[in-house]
N, C-alpha and C positions, 0 to 999 in steps of 0.2 A: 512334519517339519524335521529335517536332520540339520546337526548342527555339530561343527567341531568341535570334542574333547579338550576340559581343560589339562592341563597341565599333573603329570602324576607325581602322588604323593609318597614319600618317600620315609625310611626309619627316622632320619634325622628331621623330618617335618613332623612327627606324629607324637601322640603321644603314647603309643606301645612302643615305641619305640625298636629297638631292635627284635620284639616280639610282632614285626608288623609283618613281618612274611609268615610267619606260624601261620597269622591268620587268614590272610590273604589267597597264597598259595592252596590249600587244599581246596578251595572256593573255585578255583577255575581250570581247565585244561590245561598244561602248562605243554605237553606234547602238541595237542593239537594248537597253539596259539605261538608254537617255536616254527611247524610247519605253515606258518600262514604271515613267518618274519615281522611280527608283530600287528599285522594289518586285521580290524576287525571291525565288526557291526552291529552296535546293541539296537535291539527294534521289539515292539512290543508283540504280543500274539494277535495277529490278523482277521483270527477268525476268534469264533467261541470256543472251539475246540478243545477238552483239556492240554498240559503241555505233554510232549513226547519225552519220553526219555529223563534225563535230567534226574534220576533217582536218586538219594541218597538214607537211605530207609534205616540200615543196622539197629532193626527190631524196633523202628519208632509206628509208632499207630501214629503221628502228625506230625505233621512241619518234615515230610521227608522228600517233597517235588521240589525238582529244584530248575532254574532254566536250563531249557535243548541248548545245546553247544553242538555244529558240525562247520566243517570246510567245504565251503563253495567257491570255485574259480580262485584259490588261494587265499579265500577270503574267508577268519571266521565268524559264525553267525552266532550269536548269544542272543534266543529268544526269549522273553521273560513276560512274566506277567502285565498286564498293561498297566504300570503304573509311574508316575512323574519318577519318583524318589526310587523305584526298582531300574529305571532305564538308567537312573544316576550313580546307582549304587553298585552298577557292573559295571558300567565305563568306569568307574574310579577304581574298581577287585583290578580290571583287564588294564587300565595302564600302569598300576603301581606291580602289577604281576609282569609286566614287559620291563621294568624299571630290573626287579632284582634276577630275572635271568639275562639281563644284556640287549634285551631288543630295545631298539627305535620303536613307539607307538603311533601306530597310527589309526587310530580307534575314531568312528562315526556313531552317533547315537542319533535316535529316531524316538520321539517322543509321540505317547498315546494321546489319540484325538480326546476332546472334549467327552466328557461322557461315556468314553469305553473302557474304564475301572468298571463302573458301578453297573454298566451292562454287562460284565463279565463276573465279577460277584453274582450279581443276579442271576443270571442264568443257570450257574454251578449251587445255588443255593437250595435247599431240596426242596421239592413240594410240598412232600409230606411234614415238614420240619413243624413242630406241635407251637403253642403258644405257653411263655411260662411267666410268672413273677419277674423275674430278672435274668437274665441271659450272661453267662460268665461267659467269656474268651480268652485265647490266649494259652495259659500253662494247665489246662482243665485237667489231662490225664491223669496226674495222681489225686485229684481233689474227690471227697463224698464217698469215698470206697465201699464205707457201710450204710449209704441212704440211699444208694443210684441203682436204675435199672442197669441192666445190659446195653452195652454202646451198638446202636443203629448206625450202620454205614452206609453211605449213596459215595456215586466217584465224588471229590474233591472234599467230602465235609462227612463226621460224623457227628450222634449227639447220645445223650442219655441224660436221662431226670433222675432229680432230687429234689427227693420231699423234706425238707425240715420244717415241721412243726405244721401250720397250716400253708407253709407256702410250698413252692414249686421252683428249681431254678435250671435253665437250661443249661448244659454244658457241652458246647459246642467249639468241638476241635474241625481243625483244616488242615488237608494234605500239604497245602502251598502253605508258603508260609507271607502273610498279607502287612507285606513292606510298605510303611510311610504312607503315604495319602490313599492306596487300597484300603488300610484299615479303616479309614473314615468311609470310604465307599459301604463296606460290609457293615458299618454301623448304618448307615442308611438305608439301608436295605432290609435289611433285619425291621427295622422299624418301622418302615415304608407296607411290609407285608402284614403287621399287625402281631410281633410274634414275639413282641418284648415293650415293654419302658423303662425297663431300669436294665441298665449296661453294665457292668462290671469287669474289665478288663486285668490279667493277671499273667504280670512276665518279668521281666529282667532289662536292666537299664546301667548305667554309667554314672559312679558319683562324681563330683567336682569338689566336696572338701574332702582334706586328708586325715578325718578321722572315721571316713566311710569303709569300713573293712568288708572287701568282697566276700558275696555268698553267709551273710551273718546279720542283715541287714534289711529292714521291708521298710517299702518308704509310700506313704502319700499324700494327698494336696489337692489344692482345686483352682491351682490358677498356672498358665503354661504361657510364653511366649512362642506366635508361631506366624513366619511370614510378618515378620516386626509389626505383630497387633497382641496384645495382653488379650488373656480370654480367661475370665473369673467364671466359678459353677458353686454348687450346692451340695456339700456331702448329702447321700443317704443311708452311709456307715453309720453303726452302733460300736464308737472308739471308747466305750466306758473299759475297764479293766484291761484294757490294751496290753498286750503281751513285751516284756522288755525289748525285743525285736525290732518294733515298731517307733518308726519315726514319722510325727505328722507336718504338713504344714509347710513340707518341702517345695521350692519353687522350681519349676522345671522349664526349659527350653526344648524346642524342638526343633532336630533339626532333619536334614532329608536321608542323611547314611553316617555310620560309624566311620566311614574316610574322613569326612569333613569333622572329625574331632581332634583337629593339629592343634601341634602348640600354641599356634600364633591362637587359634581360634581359640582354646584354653586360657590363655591367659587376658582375655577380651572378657570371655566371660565365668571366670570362676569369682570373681564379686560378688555377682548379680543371681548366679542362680547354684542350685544344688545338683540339679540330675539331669539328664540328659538322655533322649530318645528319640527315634523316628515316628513314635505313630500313636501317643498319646493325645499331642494337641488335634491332630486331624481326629479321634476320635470324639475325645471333648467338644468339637466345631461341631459335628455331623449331630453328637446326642443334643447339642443346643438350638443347633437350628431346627431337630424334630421336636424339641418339644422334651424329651424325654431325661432322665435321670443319669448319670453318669460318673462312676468311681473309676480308680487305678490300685491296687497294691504289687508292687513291684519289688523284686528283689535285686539287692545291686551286688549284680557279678564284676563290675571292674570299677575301677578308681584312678580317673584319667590323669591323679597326681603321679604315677610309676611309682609310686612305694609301696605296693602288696606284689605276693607273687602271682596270684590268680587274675585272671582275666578271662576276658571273650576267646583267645588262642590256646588257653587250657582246660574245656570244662568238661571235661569223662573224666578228671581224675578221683580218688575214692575220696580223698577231702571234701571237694568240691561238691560231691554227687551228697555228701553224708550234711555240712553245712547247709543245705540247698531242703534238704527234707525237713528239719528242722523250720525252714522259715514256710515251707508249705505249710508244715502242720498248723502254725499258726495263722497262715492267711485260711485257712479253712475252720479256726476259731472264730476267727472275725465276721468272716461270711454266713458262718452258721446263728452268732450272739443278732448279727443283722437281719437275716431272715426270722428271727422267733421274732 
């Protein structure tokens, strides 16, 4: 099904505000999308095939595939992974990116069939991938340094175990990086093969109140609004001696891409909820509906009030990289006190 793009979002709609092209911009072709007079086509991957091209690596072991970007018949073609919230979240990079170099947009998106997230997850997911205690995703690479084997790589995924105490926990990184309702796919799937029950997901998200100071800050919770349904869970966190860091109890929303966190939508809902992400509640949905257990510890890199300087549009600087180890080291206290 393709359907016209809405409407791009702009500095003064957002809430980075004039840091909205920072981030935007490096996100997408800006030559190849000036040669195609703003006319473009987001569609998901057709086949199973990994993506082509699309690298963006600078010495990352994950999250460094990014979607194929080429010009056909003047038209450019932004391939992505098959997912709802990934075909949404490049139409909204590719019009607000036509917005601040001057183009007219005229962008078409194509939305993935029923069912071909989770057949695509699936396929890339490795055979061999072992069964563990609890399955960590997400920010794994610096996590267990001193407990973990050597990191196993297949194309699109690697993993490597950690043993604490008598348990086992999988840590499983991804080339692509598994935007919005893929994540929930990859939790199904993972669980569906037999290769986990207890989930634990570990990344970076957006506060909504203004005493959330980015990159200094871990947050978690067990109840997220998503697709306007409440969905309540079960910690299986050990939060006794909780590191100052940590804040619990937080109430999240989900929503499909960091575009759609404009003002107008800020101020709708910073009342109601505290943080903000794509791909929490679809994984929360997916460990509920198997059956299975499911945490988040999350670090919050931006603060949709505009009053820190860090954000999603700055994060290599030394500040950031040095705050950032800090709240690791603690989610790996937590994980560890939870596993013994």
């Amino acid at each position: 099904m393709s359907v016209t793009a809405p409407a791009a979002v702009t500095s003064e709609d957002h809430t980075m505000g004039e840091r909205l092209a920072d981030y935007v911009l490096p996100k997408v072709p800006v030559d190849l999308l000036a040669a195609s007079a703003g006319r473009a086509w987001v569609y998901p991957n057709r086949s199973l095939s990994f993506l082509l091209g699309g690298e963006k690596r600078r010495g990352k072991r994950f999250n460094w595939r990014r979607p194929y970007f080429a010009v056909a018949d003047r038209v450019l073609h932004c391939v992505v992974p098959p997912g709802r919230d990934y075909t949404h979240h490049y139409t909204q990079l590719l019009r607000s990116a036509c917005a601040f170099i001057g183009l007219g947009a005229d962008v078409t998106t194509e939305s993935p069939a029923s069912g071909q997230g989770l057949e695509f997850v699936d396929h890339w997911l490795p055979d061999d991938l072992p069964a563990h205690d609890l399955a960590v995703l997400g920010y794994v690479d610096p996590l267990f340094h001193d407990h973990t084997t050597g990191w196993t790589h297949r194309p699109g995924f690697g993993w490597r175990t950690a043993r604490i105490g008598s348990a086992t926990a999988l840590l499983l990184g991804c080339e692509f990086s598994f935007w919005g309702d893929l994540a929930g796919d990859l939790v199904t799937a993972l669980v569906a093969r037999g290769h986990t029950t207890n989930v634990v997901y570990v990344g970076k998200l957006g506060g909504l109140q203004p005493d959330m100071v980015p990159n200094t800050l871990i947050v978690t919770g067990t109840i997220t609004r998503i697709e306007d349904h409440t969905l309540t869970w079960d910690s299986s966190l050990d939060l006794t001696h909780a590191p100052p860091t940590l804040r619990t109890g937080t109430r999240h929303v989900t929503v499909p891409s960091v575009m759609d966190e404009t003002r107008a939508w800020f101020r709708d809902h910073r009342d109601d909820f505290d943080i903000v992400d794509p791909e929490i509640g679809h994984m929360a949905r997916a460990a509920a509906t198997a059956g299975v257990s499911f945490d988040y510890l999350h670090i919050v890199t931006d603060n949709l009030n505009g009053t820190y300087e860090h954000g999603l549009y700055a994060e290599r600087s030394a500040p950031v990289a040095t705050r950032r180890r800090r709240c690791l080291r603690d989610i790996e206290a937590i994980l560890h006190r939870s596993l013994t």
